[in-house]
Structures are given as structure tokens and as C-alpha cells.
VOKOL-244143 format. One line per 4 residues: number of its first residue (from 0); for each residue x, y, z of C-alpha. Coordinates in nm, 2 decimals. Example, Ala and Ser with C-alpha at 12.3 -4.5 7.8 and 13.67 -1.06 7.14 Angstrom:
VOKOL-244143
0> 1.23 -0.45 0.78; 1.37 -0.11 0.71
//
This chain:
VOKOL-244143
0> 8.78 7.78 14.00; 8.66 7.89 14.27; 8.55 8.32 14.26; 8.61 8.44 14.61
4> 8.98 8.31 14.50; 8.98 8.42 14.10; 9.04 8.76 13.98; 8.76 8.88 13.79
8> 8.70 9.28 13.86; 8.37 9.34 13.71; 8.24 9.67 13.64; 7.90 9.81 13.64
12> 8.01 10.11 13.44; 8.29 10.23 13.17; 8.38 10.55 13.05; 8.17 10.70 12.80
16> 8.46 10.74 12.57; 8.44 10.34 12.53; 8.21 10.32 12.25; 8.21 9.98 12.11
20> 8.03 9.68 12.30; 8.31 9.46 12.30; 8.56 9.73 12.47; 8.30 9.75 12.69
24> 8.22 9.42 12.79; 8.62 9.31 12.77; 8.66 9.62 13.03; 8.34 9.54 13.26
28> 8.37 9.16 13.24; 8.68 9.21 13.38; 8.87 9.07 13.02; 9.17 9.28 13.03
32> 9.24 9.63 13.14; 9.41 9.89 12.95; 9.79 10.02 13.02; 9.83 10.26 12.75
36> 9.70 10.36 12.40; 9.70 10.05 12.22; 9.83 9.85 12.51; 9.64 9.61 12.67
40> 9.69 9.34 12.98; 9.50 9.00 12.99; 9.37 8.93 13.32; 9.30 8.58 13.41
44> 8.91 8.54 13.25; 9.03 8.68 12.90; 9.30 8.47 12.90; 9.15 8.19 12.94
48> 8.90 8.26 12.61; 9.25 8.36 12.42; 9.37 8.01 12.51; 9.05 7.89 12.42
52> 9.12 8.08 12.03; 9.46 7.98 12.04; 9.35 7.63 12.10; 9.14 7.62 11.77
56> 9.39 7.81 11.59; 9.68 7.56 11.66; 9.37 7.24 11.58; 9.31 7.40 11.25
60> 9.64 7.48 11.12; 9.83 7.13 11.26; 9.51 6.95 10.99; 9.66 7.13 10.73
64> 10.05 7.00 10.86; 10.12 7.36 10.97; 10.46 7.29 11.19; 10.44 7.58 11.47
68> 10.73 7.78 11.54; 10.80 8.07 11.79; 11.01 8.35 11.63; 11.18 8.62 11.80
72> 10.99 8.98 11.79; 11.32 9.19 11.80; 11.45 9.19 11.43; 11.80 9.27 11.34
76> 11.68 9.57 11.08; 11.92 9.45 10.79; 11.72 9.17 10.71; 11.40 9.44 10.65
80> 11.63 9.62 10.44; 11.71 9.38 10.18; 11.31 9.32 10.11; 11.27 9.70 10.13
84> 11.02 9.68 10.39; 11.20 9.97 10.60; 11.06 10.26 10.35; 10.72 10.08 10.31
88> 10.64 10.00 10.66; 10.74 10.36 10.77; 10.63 10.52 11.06; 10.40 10.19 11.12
92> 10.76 10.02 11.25; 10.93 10.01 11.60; 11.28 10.11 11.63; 11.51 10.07 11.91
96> 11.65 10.41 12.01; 11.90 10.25 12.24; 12.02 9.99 12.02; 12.09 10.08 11.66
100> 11.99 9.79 11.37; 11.71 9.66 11.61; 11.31 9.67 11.49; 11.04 9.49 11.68
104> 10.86 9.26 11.41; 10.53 9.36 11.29; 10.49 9.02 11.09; 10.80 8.78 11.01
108> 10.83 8.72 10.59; 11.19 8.85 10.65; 11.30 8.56 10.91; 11.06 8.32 10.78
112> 11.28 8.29 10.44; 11.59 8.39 10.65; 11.51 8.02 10.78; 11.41 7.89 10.46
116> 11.75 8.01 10.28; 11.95 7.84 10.56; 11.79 7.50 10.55; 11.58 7.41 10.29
120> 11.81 7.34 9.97; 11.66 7.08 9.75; 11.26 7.05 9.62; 11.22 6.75 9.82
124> 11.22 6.97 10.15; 10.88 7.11 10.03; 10.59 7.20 10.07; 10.64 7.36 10.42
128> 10.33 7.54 10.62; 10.54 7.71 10.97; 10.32 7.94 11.16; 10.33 8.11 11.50
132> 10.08 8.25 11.75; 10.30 8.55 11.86; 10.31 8.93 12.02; 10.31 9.19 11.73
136> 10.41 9.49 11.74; 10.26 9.79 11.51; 10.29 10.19 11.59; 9.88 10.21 11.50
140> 9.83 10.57 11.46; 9.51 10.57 11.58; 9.45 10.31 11.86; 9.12 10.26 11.96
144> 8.79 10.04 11.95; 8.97 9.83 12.21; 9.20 9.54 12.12; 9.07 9.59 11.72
148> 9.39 9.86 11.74; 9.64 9.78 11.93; 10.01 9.87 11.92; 10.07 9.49 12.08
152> 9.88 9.23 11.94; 9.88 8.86 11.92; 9.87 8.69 11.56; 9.85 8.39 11.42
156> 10.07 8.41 11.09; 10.13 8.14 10.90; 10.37 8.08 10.57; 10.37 7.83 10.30
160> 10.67 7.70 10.09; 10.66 7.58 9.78; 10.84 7.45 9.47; 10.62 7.62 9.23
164> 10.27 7.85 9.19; 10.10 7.56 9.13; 10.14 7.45 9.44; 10.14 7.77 9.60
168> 9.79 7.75 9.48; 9.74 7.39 9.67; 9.86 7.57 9.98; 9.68 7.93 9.99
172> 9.31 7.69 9.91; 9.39 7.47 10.22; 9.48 7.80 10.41; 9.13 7.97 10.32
176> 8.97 7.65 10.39; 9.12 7.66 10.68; 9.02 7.98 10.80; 8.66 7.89 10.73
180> 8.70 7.63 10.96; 8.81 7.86 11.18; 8.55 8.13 11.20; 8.34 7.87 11.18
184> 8.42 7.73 11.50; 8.46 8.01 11.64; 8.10 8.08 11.58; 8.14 8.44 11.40
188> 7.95 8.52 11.07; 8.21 8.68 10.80; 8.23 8.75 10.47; 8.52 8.69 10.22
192> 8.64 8.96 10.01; 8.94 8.99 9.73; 9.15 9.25 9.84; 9.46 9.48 9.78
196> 9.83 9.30 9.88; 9.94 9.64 9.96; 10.29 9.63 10.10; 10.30 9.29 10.16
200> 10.33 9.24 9.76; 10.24 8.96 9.62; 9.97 8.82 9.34; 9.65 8.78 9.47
204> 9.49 8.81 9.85; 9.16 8.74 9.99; 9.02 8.90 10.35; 8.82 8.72 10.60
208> 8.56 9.02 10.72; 8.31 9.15 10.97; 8.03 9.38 10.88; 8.08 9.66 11.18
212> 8.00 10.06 11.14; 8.32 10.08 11.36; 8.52 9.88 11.14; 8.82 10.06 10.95
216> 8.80 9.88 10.64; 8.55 9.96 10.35; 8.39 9.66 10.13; 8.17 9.67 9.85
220> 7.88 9.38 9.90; 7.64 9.21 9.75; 7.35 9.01 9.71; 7.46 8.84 9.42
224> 7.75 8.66 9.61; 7.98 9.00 9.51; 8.25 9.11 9.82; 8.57 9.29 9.77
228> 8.76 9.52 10.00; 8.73 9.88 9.87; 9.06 9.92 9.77; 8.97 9.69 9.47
232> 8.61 9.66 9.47; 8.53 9.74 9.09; 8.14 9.74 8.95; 7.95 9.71 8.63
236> 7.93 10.08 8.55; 7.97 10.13 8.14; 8.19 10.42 8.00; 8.05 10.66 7.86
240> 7.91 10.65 7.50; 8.08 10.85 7.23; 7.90 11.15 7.08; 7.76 11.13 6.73
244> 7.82 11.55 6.67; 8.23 11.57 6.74; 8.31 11.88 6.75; 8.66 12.03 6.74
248> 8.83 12.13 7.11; 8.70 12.45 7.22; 8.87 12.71 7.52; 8.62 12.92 7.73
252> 8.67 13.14 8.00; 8.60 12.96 8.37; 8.73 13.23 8.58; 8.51 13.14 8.91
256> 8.54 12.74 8.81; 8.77 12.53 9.03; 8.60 12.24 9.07; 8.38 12.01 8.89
260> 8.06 12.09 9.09; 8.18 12.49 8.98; 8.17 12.36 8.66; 7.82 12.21 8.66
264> 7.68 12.50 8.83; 7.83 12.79 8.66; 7.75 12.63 8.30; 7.50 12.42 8.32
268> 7.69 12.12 8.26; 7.66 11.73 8.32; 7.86 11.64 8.56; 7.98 11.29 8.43
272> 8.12 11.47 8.08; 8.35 11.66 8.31; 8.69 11.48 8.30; 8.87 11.60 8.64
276> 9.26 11.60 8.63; 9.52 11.49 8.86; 9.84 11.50 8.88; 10.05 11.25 9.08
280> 10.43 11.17 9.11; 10.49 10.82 9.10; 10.84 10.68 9.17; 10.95 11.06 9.16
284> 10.78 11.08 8.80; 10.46 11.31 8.75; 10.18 11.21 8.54; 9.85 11.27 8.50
288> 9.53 11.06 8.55; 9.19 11.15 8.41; 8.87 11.09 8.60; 8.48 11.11 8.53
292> 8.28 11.39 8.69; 8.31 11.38 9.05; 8.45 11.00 9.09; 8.71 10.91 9.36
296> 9.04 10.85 9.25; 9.13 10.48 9.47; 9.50 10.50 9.57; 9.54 10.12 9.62
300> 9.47 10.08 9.25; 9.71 10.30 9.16; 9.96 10.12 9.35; 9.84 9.83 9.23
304> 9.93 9.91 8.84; 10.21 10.13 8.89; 10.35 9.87 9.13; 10.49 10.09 9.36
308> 10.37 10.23 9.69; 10.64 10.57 9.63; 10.30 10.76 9.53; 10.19 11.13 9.64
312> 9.99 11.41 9.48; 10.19 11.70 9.33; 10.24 12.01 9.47; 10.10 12.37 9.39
316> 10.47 12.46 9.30; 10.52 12.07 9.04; 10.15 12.16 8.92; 10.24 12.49 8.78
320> 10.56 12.40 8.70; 10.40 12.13 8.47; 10.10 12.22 8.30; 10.15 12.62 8.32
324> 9.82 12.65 8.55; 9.70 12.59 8.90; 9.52 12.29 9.04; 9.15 12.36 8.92
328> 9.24 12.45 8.56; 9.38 12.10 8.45; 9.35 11.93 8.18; 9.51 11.67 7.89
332> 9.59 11.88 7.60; 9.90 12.18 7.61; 10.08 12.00 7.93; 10.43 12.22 7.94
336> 10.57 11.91 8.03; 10.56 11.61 7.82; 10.44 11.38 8.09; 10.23 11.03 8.03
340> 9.84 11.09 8.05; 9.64 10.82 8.20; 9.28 10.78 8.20; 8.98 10.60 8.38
344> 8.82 10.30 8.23; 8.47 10.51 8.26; 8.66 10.75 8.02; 8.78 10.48 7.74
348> 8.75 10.69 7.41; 8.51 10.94 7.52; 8.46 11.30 7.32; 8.24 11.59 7.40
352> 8.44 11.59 7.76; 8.45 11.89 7.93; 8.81 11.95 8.14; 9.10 12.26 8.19
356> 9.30 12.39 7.91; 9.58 12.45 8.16; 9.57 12.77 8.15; 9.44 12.91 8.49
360> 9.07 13.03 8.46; 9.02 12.88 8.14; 8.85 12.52 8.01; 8.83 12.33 7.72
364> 8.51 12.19 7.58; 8.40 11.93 7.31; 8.75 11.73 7.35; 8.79 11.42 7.22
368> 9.04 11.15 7.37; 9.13 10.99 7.09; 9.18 11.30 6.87; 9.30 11.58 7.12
372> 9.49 11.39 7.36; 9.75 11.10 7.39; 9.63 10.84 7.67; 9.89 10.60 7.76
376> 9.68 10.38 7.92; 9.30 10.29 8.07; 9.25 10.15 8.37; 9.03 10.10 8.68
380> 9.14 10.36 8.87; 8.82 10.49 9.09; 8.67 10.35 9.41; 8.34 10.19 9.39
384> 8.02 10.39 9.52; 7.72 10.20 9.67; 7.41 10.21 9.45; 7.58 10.09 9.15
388> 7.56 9.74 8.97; 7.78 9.43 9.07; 8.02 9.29 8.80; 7.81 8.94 8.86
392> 7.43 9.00 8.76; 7.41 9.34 8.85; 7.31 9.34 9.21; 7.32 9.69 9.42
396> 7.62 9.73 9.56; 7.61 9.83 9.93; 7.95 9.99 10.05; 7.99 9.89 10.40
400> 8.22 9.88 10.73; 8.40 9.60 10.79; 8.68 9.40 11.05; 8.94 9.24 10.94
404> 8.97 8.92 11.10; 9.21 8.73 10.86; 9.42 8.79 10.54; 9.55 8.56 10.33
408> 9.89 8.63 10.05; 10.03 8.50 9.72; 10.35 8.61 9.79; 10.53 8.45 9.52
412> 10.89 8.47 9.57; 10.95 8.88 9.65; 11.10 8.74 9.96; 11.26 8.48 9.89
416> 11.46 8.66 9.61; 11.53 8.92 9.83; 11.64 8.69 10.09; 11.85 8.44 9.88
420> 11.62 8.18 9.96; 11.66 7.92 9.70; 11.63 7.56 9.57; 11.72 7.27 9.36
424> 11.43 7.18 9.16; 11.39 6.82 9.02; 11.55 6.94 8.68; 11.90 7.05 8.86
428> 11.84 7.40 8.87; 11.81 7.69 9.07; 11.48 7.87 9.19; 11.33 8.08 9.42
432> 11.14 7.90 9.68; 10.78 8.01 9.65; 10.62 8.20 9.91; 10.26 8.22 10.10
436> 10.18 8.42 10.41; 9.86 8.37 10.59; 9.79 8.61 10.92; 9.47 8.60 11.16
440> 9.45 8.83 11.46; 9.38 8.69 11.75; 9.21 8.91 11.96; 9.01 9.01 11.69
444> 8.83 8.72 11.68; 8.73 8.78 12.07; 8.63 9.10 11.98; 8.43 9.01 11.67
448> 8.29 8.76 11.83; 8.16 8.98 12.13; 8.01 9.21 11.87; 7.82 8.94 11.73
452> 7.72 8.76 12.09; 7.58 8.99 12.35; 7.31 9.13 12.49; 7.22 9.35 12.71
456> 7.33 9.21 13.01; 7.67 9.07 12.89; 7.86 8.87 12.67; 7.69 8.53 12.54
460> 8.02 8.28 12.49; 7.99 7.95 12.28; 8.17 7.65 12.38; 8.41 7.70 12.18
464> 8.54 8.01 12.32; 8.37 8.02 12.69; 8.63 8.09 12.97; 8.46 7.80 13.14
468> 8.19 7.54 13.06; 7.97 7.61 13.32; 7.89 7.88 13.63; 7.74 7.78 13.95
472> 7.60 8.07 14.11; 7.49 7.93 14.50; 7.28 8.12 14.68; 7.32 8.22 15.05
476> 7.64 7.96 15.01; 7.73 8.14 15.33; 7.40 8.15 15.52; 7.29 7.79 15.43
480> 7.51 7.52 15.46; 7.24 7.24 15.28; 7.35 7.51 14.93; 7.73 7.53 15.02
484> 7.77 7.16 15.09; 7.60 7.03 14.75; 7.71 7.33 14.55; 8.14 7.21 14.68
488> 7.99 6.84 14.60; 7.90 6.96 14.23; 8.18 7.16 14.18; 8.44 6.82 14.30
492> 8.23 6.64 14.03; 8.30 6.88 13.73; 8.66 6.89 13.82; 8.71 6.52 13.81
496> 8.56 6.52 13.49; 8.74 6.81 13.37; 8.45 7.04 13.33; 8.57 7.38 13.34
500> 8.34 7.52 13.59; 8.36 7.88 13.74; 8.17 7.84 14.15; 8.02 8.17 14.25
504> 8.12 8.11 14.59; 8.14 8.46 14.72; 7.93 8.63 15.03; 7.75 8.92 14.82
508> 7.39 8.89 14.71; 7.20 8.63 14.49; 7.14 8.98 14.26; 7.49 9.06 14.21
512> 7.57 8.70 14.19; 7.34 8.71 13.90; 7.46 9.02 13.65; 7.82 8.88 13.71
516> 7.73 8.59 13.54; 7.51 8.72 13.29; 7.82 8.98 13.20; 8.07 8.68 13.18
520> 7.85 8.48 12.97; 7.90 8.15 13.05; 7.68 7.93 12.81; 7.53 7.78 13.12
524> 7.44 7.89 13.49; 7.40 7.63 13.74; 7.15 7.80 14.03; 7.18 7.63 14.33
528> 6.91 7.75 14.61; 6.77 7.63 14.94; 6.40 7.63 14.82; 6.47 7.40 14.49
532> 6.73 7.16 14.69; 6.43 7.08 14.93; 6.27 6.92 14.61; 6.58 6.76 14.50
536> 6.67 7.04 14.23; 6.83 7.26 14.09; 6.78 7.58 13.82; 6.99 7.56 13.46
540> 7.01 7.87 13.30; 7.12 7.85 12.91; 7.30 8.23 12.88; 7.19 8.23 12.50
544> 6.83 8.24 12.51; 6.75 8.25 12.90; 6.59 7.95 12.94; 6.56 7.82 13.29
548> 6.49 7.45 13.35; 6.46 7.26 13.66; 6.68 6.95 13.69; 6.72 6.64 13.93
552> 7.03 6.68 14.10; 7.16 6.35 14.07; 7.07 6.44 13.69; 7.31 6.75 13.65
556> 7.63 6.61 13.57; 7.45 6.42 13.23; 7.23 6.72 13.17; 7.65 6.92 13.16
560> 7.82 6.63 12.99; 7.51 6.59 12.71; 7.51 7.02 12.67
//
């Protein structure tokens, strides 16, 4: 291609509220432009490298006998309805205003089975890996860092049927290995972290991650080998050992106390024998749950055990209502209401705990779970902090921003049930096909990748993902006609052996010339100038480290086929 005739609108600047480098460089590379918030076009260079990602995408899954499809992304809403994704997607969801019982897809379970219920009837029809690489379509609250948050998005989603979990299994470890392959290509350095299913549902699901301070996703790391996602990340922390002196419940007057730092101020206390009290309403129920000192409460973990995603705090008015006090006085023993108490792990058993008598301005001290109150349950319920030990050998965990490039589901058979979506197995009877979903975003991984491969000067693309294979820049191609002759002779030469080659052709000087290519990153830059043809040469530039190297120019074309 030649440039004079490609349309690549470089920039020398952005605005400075583009913060991250890969909006940048997308923007000043002349990538794609932005329409909207969280709407982006793909002019003719970034296309090219989505091809490119696409490309390995379709390699990796077709290895694995992924059969790709191309589903519709308007939705007839009824089929969302029976999973009872409506409610759980919320605001997230597009309707159509103008046509009632419309949504535009944000992933495709829902059809997916819908396909599987109306062809797939006997075990001898599985197992089945479909996938698509398809628009998506997402009302992201808060769309920014570029394409990492867009409202339309491409994804590669994938889904796996199955006679049984067994070989669900089979097909979710050819899926992550898969995605290895994948990244790996791709050339982006990632970490894999268990992770919360979330609405999706399902059993278990694993992340595919890249460490970023503008990432939106929070992971607990370590050196041991340790990596979850926050919302499940747990650590090696011990609960707290049991008093020898148990002394009976005590009430004492907290009148400026409201919090648990109040608490350890006002009366000297330790903060991790403070028990802090919530009260939640779960599925339109309230209870309570009990946490250590000053320790976060993790709402995914909540979800997780209570199995529902229908979770909000209570209000001042429920609180009351309740326990007979306001938030800041709470506490396990004299709840008005008999409600079910649940309790941290860090908590299992403890005594000596300091927390409210529900009764405003007043605390209890010396209480003992197991005498004064009735727990219904322990459980992990509090988000990691960095500092503590890993669950492995104790390693420091570092809590850290991350990307999320893929995710991979156990879905089991929610859908399928939902859906209707069933089988014969080999002994006659009926079951519920069993269901995988496996999603990668696509422009994430240009993004990520970007992040991970630049410089100063520009982006710093691989083979795998470069818009094209290699960039002549000629010098003077105007002026000289010795440059523009052998530089049109080279560029014949790639295209007949299907080089992708990008020929800086244009009548601006050798310096601009040269920061456009740097900024579009091609892994190597042909420089073809008068002085260097008079010795039968030419310059090769390799974008990663800056190497320059003079070769023959009847030795170019090997020097590009063996690079």
C-alpha cells in the first residue's frame, strides 16, 4: 500500500484528557477515532491489526474444533427473560425504545442454547465448541481508557456443549489452553486468576489478566504462583484466638462511638477485637454479617454464598426498625427482630469481642460467639488486603490493577434449563445439555498489547499483530528518481510475494517520514536514500530495539523473507 493513497491521519498531539498510552497512540497513529463516549470507528491501519487478532483468534479456536457462527446482535427480549438475565444485567442492557421486546445482545448464552434446544437432541450431537467474533453492545457507565470501555465492542465468545461435567471439564481445559495460545501469540504477558462468575452463574471461572494502574479490576498476586481476582481472592490470615479469661457480656456507654476507629480511640481498644455489624437484605430478607475490626466486607462473596445477586445494604429506617438502634450501635445479641446472624471466618468462635448492644450510644464488651450469640454460619466474607500471607506458602500478597483480556465459564446447565435445551443420553433419558461460555475482547488485546509495546516514539508491533510486515520510508522519492525507481521496484517484489509492505511514498520530509513510522510501529523500516544506493544499499531499521543495518540490495528481499 502505497501512503500518499492510504488513510493514515497521524497526530503529533492528543488531548490531555487522553491519559493512557494506548488511547493515545491508537488516536495519534491514526488507529481509530472516536465518535462518541464509548464509541469508536476503525480507520484502515487499525483495522488491519484487528484482522490481524481476529486471524489468530479464528487459528486458535478452529485447533480446538470451535465451528464459528455469526449471531444476530438484536435479541428478541423474551428469550433474556426466561434465564432472568433482564433484572441482572440492568441498566448495563440496550433496549429499543421504538420497538418493544427488542435488546441488543451484550453476550449470546440465551441464543446459543435457543440453537442448541432446536437441534441438538441426542448425546451423539456432542461435544459442540460454536463461537463468534461479533459487535457487543454494553451501556458501560463509565467509558473511558479508550477501546478498554466501550459501549460497542468486538468479542470473541465462544460456548461448549456437553453431555456431562466431565466433559465440560475436557472442554473449559482446551478453552484455557487455548487462550494461552493466544496471548501467547499475541505477544502480551498475562496472568491467570480464579475469579467470581458473577451474573453469568455458573461453577467455576478463571480470568486471563494484565497488570495496569488503569485497569478496573483488582487481583491479589503473588510470588508463590498465587493470582485471584479480588472479588474472591482469599489469604492465609488465622482467626482470632479465643481468650483464656471469658468473661460474661458487658453494656457500656459509647455515646461519641460510631465507628470502629471511634471505638479504638475513645477506649483504647484493639482494633481486630472489634466485631463491626452489617446489616444487608438479601432476596428482600435482612440479616446480619459480622466482620473483624476494620475489614472490608467483599460483595461478590456474598453473592457468591447467598447465590443471588438481589443484595443491598439496609436502610436507616430497616436498621432501626430491626435492631432498635442506628447504624453505628450494632451488634449480635438483643436484635428486635429475629433475623439470621452471620459471621466472618476471621471471627469463627471468638470471645472477648467488642461490638453494639443495639441500643444507640451503647456497646457490649467481653462477648462471646458461641455463648452470647447464635451464628448461622462462617464464611469468607472480606476482601483481601495486600501485605498479608498467600494461602500457598505464605507469600506477600500484592493487591494490584489489572485488564481483563479473557474469561472463561462453567456454566453448567442454568441456561440450558432455562432454555429447554435438552438431550437423550446414552441411557434413554432426559438431561440438560451442559453448558461452557468462553469470551475474549478483542480490542483489548490491541490495547494491552500497546501498553506492553511502545516507546516513546510509537507503538512497537510484532508479527503477529503488525498492520504490515514491513515500511519503506524513501527519501526525496520525489526529488531523486535513482530512490523512487528502486524503492517502486522493492515494493513490486514484496507484493508478489505477499509481503504486506506499507511504501512511504509521500512528498514531505525524510523527518516526518521518520516519526510516522516510528508511531506506526512497523517491526521493520526499510530506508531507501540516494547516498547508500550509490553503494548498492540500503538502511534496515528493526522498530524493537533500533538497530540499523546496512544491506545489499539484491539481499533485501531474503534479509524480509528470513525476519
Amino acid at each position: 500500500m502505497k501512503q500518499s493513497q492510504y488513510f493514515i491521519p497521524t497526530l503529533k498531539d492528543v488531548s490531555n484528557d487522553v491519559q493512557m498510552t494506548s488511547h493515545k497512540l491508537m488516536l495519534r497513529a491514526g488507529l481509530m477515532r472516536s465518535i462518541g463516549a464509548g464509541i469508536f470507528s476503525w480507520l484502515p491501519l487499525g483495522w488491519r491489526v484487528i484482522e490481524k487478532i481476529k486471524k489468530v483468534l479464528q487459528e486458535e479456536m478452529n485447533k480446538i474444533g470451535g465451528q464459528e457462527f455469526h449471531l444476530p446482535a438484536l435479541n428478541p427480549i423474551e428469550y433474556w427473560e426466561e434465564t432472568g438475565r433482564v433484572e441482572a444485567m440492568g441498566d448495563v442492557m440496550f433496549h429499543i425504545k421504538n420497538r418493544d421486546g427488542l435488546v441488543l445482545a451484550p453476550t449470546h448464552e440465551e441464543i446459543i442454547a435457543l440453537h442448541a434446544k432446536q437441534h441438538i437432541s441426542s448425546y451423539r450431537d456432542m461435544p459442540m465448541v460454536w463461537y463468534q467474533i461479533q459487535s457487543k453492545f454494553r451501556n458501560e457507565p463509565r467509558p473511558r481508557s479508550g477501546v478498554l470501555r466501550g459501549r460497542q465492542f468486538f468479542m470473541k465468545d465462544s460456548y461448549s456443549l456437553d453431555t456431562s461435567f466431565e466433559n465440560l471439564d475436557i472442554s473449559y481445559d482446551k478453552h484455557y489452553n487455548a487462550y494461552k495460545s493466544i496471548f501467547d501469540r499475541c505477544g502480551i504477558k498475562y496472568f491467570i486468576v480464579g475469579a467470581s462468575s458473577g451474573a453469568m452463574g455458573g461453577s467455576k471461572s478463571q480470568e486471563f489478566m494484565v497488570e495496569s494502574d488503569f485497569g478496573e479490576d483488582v487481583c491479589a498476586i503473588s510470588d508463590s504462583g498465587y493470582a485471584a481476582n479480588i472479588e474472591v481472592a482469599t489469604s492465609d490470615l488465622k482467626a482470632i484466638e479465643r481468650n483464656k479469661d471469658n468473661f460474661e457480656a458487658e453494656i457500656f456507654e459509647t455515646p461519641k462511638s460510631k465507628t470502629i476507629d471511634d471505638l479504638v480511640k475513645d477506649f483504647d481498644l484493639d482494633e481486630q477485637i472489634c466485631a463491626k455489624s452489617l446489616i444487608y437484605i438479601v432476596d428482600k430478607k435482612a440479616v446480619m454479617i459480622l466482620m473483624r475490626g476494620n475489614d472490608e466486607l467483599n460483595i461478590s462473596k456474598v453473592e457468591s454464598f447467598f447465590a443471588t445477586t438481589d443484595i443491598r445494604p439496609a436502610h436507616d429506617e430497616e436498621i432501626l426498625e430491626i435492631t432498635g438502634a442506628k447504624a453505628g450501635s450494632l451488634g449480635p445479641i438483643n436484635l428486635l427482630k429475629n433475623i439470621d446472624v452471620y459471621a466472618d471466618n476471621l471471627l469463627m468462635n471468638c470471645n472477648g469481642l467488642v461490638s453494639g448492644a443495639n441500643k444507640t450510644g451503647y456497646h457490649y464488651k467481653n462477648i462471646d460467639l458461641d455463648r452470647d450469640a447464635k451464628i448461622a454460619k462462617y464464611q469468607d466474607f472480606r476482601t483481601v488486603q495486600s501485605g498479608e500471607p498467600d494461602i500457598i506458602d505464605g507469600s506477600t500478597i500484592s493487591v494490584v490493577k489489572a485488564i481483563e483480556l479473557g474469561h472463561i465459564f462453567k456454566l453448567g446447565t442454568k441456561y440450558s434449563d432455562a432454555m429447554g435445551a435438552k438431550f437423550l443420553d446414552t441411557d434413554g433419558k432426559e438431561k440438560s445439555i451442559v453448558m461452557g461460555s468462553y469470551g475474549i475482547g478483542v480490542e483489548r488485546i490491541a490495547a494491552c498489547f500497546i501498553e506492553q509495546s511502545s516507546d516513546d516514539n510509537g507503538i512497537i508491533w510484532n508479527k503477529e499483530l503488525a498492520p504490515f510486515d514491513v515500511h519503506i520510508v524513501g527519501i526525496n522519492t520525489h526529488k531523486d528518481q535513482t530512490v523512487s525507481d528502486y524503492c517502486d521496484e522493492l515494493y513490486s517484489k514484496f507484493n508478489s510475494e505477499n509481503i504486506e509492505v506499507l511504501y512511504d511514498d509521500r512528498d514531505v520530509s525524510p523527518g516526518f517520514k521518520f516519526k510516522d513510522a516510528d508511531l506506526i510501529g512497523t517491526p521493520i523500516q526499510i530506508i531507501v536514500g540516494s547516498r547508500s544506493l550509490k553503494e548498492d544499499l540500503v538502511e534496515v531499521k528493526i522498530r524493537k530495539n533500533s538497530e540499523k543495518i546496512m544491506i545489499k540490495t539484491n539481499k533485501i528481499l531474503d534479509f524480509i523473507k528470513n525476519n
